[in-house]
C-alpha positions as CSV (number, residue, x, y, z in Angstrom):
1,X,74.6,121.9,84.2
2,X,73.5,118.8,86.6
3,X,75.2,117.5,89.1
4,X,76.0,114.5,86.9
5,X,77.4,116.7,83.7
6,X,79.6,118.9,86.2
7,X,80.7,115.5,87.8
8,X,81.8,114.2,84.3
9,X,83.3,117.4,83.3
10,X,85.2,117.6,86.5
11,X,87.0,114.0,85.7
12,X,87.3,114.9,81.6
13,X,89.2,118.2,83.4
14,X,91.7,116.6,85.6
15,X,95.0,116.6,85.5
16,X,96.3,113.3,83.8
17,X,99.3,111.3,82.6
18,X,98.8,109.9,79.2
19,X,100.9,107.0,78.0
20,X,100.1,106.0,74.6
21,X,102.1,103.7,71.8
22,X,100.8,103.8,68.1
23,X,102.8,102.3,64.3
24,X,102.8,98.7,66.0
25,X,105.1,99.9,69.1
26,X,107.6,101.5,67.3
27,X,106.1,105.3,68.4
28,X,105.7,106.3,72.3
29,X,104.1,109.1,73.5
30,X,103.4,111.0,76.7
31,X,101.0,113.6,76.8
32,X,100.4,115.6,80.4
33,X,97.7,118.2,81.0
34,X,99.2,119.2,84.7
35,X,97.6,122.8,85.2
36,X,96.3,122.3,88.9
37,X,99.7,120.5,90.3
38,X,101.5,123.5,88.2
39,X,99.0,126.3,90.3
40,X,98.9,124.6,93.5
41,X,103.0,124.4,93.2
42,X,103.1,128.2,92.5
43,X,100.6,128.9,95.2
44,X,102.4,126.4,98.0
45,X,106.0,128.1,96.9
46,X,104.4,131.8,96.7
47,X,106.6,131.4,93.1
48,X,106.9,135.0,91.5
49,X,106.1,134.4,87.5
50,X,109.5,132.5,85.6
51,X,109.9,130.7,88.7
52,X,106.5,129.0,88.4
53,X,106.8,128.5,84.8
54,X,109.9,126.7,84.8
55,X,108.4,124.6,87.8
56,X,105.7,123.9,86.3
57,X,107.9,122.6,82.8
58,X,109.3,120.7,84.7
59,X,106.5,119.1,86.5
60,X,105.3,117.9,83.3
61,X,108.3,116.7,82.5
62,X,109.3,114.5,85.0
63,X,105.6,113.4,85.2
64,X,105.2,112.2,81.4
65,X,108.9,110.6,82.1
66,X,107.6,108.4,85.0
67,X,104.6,107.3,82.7
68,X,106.9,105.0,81.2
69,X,108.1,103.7,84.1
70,X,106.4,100.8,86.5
71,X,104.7,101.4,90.2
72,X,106.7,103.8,92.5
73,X,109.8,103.8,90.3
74,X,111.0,108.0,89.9
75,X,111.9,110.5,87.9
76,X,113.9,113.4,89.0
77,X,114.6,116.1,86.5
78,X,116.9,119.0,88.0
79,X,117.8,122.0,86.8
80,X,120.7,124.2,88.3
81,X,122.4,127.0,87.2
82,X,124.3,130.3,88.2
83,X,121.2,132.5,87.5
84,X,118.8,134.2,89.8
85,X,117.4,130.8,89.6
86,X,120.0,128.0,91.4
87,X,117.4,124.8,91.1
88,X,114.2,124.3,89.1
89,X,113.6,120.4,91.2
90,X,110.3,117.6,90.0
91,X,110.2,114.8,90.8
92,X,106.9,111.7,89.9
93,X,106.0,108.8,90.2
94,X,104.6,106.8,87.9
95,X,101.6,106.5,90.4
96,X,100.6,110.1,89.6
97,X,102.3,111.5,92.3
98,X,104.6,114.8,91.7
99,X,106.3,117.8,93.8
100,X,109.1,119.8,93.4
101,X,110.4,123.8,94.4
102,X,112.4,126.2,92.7
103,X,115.7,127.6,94.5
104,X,116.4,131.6,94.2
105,X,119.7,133.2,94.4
106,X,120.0,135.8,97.3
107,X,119.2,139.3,95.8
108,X,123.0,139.9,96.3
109,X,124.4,138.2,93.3
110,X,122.6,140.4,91.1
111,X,121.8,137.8,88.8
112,X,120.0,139.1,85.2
113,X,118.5,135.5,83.9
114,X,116.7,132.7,85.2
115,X,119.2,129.8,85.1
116,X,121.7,131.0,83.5
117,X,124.9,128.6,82.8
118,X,124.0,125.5,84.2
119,X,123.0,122.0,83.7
120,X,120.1,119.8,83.5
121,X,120.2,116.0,85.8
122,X,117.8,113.6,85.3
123,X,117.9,110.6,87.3
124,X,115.7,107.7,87.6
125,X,114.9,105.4,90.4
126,X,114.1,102.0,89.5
127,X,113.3,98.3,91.0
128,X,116.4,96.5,89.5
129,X,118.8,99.3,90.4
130,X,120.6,99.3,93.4
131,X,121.8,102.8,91.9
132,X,119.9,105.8,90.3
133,X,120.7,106.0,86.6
134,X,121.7,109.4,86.3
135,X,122.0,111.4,82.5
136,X,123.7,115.3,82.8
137,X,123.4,117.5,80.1
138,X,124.6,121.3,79.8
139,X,121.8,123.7,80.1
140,X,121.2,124.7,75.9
141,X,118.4,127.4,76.8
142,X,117.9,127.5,80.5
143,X,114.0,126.9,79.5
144,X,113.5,123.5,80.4
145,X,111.9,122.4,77.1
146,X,114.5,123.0,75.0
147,X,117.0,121.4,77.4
148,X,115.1,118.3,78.0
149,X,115.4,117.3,74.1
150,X,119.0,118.1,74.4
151,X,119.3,115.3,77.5
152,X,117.3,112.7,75.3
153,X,119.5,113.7,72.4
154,X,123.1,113.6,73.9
155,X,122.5,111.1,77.4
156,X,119.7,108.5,75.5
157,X,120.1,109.1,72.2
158,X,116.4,108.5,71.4
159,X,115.2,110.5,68.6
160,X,112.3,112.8,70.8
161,X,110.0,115.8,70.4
162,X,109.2,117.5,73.3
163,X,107.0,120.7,74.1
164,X,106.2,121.6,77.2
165,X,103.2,124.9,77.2
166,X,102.4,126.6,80.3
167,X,100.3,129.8,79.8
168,X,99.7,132.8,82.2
169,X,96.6,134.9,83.3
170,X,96.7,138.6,83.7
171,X,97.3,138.1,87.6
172,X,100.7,136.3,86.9
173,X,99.4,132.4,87.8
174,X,99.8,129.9,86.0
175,X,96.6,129.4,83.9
176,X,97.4,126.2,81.9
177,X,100.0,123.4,81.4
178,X,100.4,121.2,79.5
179,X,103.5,119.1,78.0
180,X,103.6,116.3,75.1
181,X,106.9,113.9,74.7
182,X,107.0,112.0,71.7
183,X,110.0,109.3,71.2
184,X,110.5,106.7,67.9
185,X,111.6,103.3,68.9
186,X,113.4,100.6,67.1
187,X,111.2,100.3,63.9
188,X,109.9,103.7,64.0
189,X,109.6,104.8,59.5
190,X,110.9,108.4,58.7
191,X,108.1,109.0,57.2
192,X,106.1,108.2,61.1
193,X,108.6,111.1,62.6
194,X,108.3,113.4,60.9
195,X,104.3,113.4,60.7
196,X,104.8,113.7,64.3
197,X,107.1,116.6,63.9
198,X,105.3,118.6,61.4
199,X,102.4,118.6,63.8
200,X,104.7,119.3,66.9
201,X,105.0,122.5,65.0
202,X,102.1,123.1,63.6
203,X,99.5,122.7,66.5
204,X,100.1,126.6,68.0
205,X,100.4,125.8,71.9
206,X,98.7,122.6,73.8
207,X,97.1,125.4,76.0
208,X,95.2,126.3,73.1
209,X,94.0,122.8,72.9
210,X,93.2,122.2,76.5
211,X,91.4,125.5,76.5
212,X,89.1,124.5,74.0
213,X,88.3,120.8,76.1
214,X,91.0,118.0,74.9
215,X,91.9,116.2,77.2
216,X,95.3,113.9,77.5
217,X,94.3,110.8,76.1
218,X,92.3,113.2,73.0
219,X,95.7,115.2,72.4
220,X,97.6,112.1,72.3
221,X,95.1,110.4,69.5
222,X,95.4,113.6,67.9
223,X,99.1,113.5,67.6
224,X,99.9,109.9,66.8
225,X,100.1,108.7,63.6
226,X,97.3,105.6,62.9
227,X,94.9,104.7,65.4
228,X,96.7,105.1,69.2
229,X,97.0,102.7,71.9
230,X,96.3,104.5,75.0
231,X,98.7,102.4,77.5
232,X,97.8,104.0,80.8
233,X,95.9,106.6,82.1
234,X,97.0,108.1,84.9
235,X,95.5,111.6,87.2
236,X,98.2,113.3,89.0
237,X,98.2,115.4,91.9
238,X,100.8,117.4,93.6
239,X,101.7,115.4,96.1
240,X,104.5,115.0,99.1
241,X,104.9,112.1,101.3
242,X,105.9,114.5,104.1
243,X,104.5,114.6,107.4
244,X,105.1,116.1,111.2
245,X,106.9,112.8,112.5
246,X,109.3,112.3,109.4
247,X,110.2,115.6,110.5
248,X,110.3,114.8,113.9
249,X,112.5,111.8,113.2
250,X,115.2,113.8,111.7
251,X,114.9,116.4,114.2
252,X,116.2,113.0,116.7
253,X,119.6,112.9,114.4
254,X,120.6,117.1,115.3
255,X,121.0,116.2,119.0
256,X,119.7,117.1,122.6
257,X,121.6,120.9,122.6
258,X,120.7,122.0,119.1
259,X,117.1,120.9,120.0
260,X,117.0,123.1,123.4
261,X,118.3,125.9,121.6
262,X,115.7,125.1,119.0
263,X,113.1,125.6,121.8
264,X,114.2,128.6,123.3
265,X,114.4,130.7,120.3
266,X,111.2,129.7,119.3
267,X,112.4,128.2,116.2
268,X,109.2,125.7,115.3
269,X,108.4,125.7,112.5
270,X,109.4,123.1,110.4
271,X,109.1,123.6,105.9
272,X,109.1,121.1,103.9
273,X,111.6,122.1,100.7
274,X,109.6,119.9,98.4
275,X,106.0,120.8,98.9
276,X,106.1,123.8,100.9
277,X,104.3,122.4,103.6
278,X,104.7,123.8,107.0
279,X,104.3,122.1,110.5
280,X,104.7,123.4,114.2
281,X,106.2,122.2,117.0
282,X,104.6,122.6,120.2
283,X,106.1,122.0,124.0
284,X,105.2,118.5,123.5
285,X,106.7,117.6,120.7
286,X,110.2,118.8,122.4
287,X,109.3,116.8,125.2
288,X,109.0,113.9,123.4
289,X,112.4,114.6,121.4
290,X,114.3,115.2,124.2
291,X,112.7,112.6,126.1
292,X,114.1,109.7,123.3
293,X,117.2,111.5,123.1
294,X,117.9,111.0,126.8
295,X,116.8,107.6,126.8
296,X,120.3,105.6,126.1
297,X,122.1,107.4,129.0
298,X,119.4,106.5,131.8
């Protein structure tokens, strides 16, 4: 393969956000092929195997949820239950940007499922909102997929089909994921949805389809009735905004004690919840803490 080929096999291979429309706007869909954010989240997380599918479900969901929305508006879908799994956390922007972290139990609660009793939070940040719009549902199935179509279903009441694949290889990480979110709008024909449906079914698993080289944008045609508008195209990446001095800033907020006893314990390392990032602090960076927190009193 040139260098050329493997350069346009690399983009056709990316992980992308698909927002498409199709039977004159009254069809939206959102198709997501997210399988490197979904390994580089199980990797960054060290996620045993259900945790990292259910991240990476969610992942795709929040990401083909943010396709509809505009510039750095946000999606958060949560998950939380009384299982061995407490929070199953994504959150995107429309931009392409996504993160999120799965929450365990402690090995004391002797938990048997993943989420158990629980329920499912989506909340979106947008422009005109001085407020997040939040929708709850109960938890139906604890699998993310299933529960999502019960949010649009009871909190939206948008008539939706929604899978969400993820597939594993024999070393337990994640292989593939994919997701596909399909919603009929005012005007949508019966006759539209449940094309749409019947091949919702019928198609085995998207993984199967990514496998054998669709790509977002192809899936979507695939699915749509008629000929398919492709609205926007986006490639995603995991993604976290966190850095050493955001850190450092909230580190000013615990106080000059806390951050001495910090120091002498040799507690520096600093974890990001969201991305799993990790940073150090070194005798400088106290300095400099300490030195701004003492400022006001000289």
């Amino acid at each position: 393969m040139t260098d050329l080929s493997a350069l346009k096999q690399k983009f056709r291979m990316r992980d992308r956000v698909v927002h498409a429309m199709a039977a004159e706007g009254t069809v939206r869909a959102a198709v997501v092929v997210s399988t490197t954010c979904a390994q580089h989240a199980q990797q960054r997380h060290r996620l045993e195997p259900v945790g990292a599918v259910l991240l990476a479900r969610a992942l795709s969901a929040a990401s083909m949820m943010a396709s509809f929305l505009k510039g750095e508006e946000r999606i958060i879908v949560e998950a939380k239950g009384d299982g061995f799994i407490r929070t199953v956390y994504a959150e995107a922007l429309q931009i392409g940007e996504v993160r999120g972290f799965v929450e365990y139990a402690s090995a004391a609660d002797g938990c048997s499922s993943a989420l158990g009793t629980g329920i499912l939070q989506v909340r979106k940040i947008l422009y005109n909102k001085a407020e997040p719009i939040v929708g709850i549902v109960e938890l139906r199935a604890g699998n993310i997929t299933t529960d999502l179509a019960h949010y649009f279903w009871q909190s939206e009441q948008i008539p939706t089909g929604v899978r969400l694949d993820v597939t594993l290889d024999d070393h337990q990480r994640i292989e593939c994921a994919a997701g596909i979110l399909v919603q009929a709008l005012p005007g949508a024909r019966r006759e539209q949805l449940r094309y749409i449906y019947d091949f919702l079914q019928n198609i085995g698993t998207l993984c199967e389809l990514v496998k054998a080289g669709y790509t977002a944008e192809e899936i979507a045609r695939q699915t749509l009735p008629g000929d398919a508008e492709i609205f926007s195209s986006t490639p995603m990446d995991f993604f976290c905004r966190c850095s050493k001095e955001r850190f450092k800033e909230m580190l000013l907020s615990i106080g000059e004690q806390e951050l001495l006893e910090m120091r002498a314990c040799g507690q520096n390392e600093l974890v990001c919840q969201y991305c799993g990032e990790r940073y150090y602090l070194d005798d400088s960076d106290f300095e400099e803490l300490l030195s701004q927190l003492r400022a006001p009193k000289n």
